[in-house]
N, C-alpha and C positions, 0 to 999 in steps of 0.2 A: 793182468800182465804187468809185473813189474821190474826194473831191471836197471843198470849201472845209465844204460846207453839214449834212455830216454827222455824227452823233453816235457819242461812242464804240463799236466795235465793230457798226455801221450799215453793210450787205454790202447791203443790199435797199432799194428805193422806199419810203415810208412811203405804206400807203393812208391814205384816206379816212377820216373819222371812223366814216361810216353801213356799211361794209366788213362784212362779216358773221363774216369770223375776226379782223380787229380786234376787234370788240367783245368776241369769244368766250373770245381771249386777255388783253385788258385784264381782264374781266368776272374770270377762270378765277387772273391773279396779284390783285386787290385783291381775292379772295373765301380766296385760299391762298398768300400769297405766298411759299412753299419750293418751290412748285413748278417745277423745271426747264425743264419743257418751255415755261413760258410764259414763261419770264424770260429764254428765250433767244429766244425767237420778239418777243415787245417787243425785246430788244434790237438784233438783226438787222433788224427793220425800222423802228429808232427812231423809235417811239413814246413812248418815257417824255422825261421831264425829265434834261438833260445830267449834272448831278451821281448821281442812280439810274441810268444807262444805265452810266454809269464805273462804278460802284462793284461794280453786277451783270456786267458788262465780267470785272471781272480774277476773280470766280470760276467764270465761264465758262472762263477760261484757263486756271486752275487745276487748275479739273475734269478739264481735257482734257490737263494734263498729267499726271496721274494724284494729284492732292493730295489725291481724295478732295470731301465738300462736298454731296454730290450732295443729297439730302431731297427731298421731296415723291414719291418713289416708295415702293411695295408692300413688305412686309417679304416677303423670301424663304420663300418655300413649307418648311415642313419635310418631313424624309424621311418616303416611307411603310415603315412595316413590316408 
């Protein structure tokens, strides 16, 4: 999908405002905004504002090339003994 109208790193339709994982994810980064999952989920269906969509853009890139970045996940379980 690519096109005149789209915001950086914007691969998906942008729903509806009323959208129920819209909100879940807008809701889920202004309440945690380290969170990954939601920062990539606003991105891909740009929803944020052009300058935050770029800017969370290139650490999505980052991430996936292995720079590391990642936060708002679980600290790894330690070993049992």
């Amino acid at each position: 999908m690519a096109g005149p109208d789209l915001k950086p790193g914007q691969t998906r339709p942008t729903p509806t405002p009323g959208m129920g994982d819209r909100v879940f994810y807008e809701t889920l980064l202004r309440e945690r905004p380290s969170s990954v999952m939601a920062q990539e989920w606003c991105v891909l269906h740009g929803v944020l504002p052009v300058e935050e969509a770029a800017r969370l853009h290139k650490g999505m890139v980052r991430r996936r090339k292995g720079g590391g970045g990642g936060g708002g996940g679980a600290a790894p379980a330690s070993p049992k003994r």
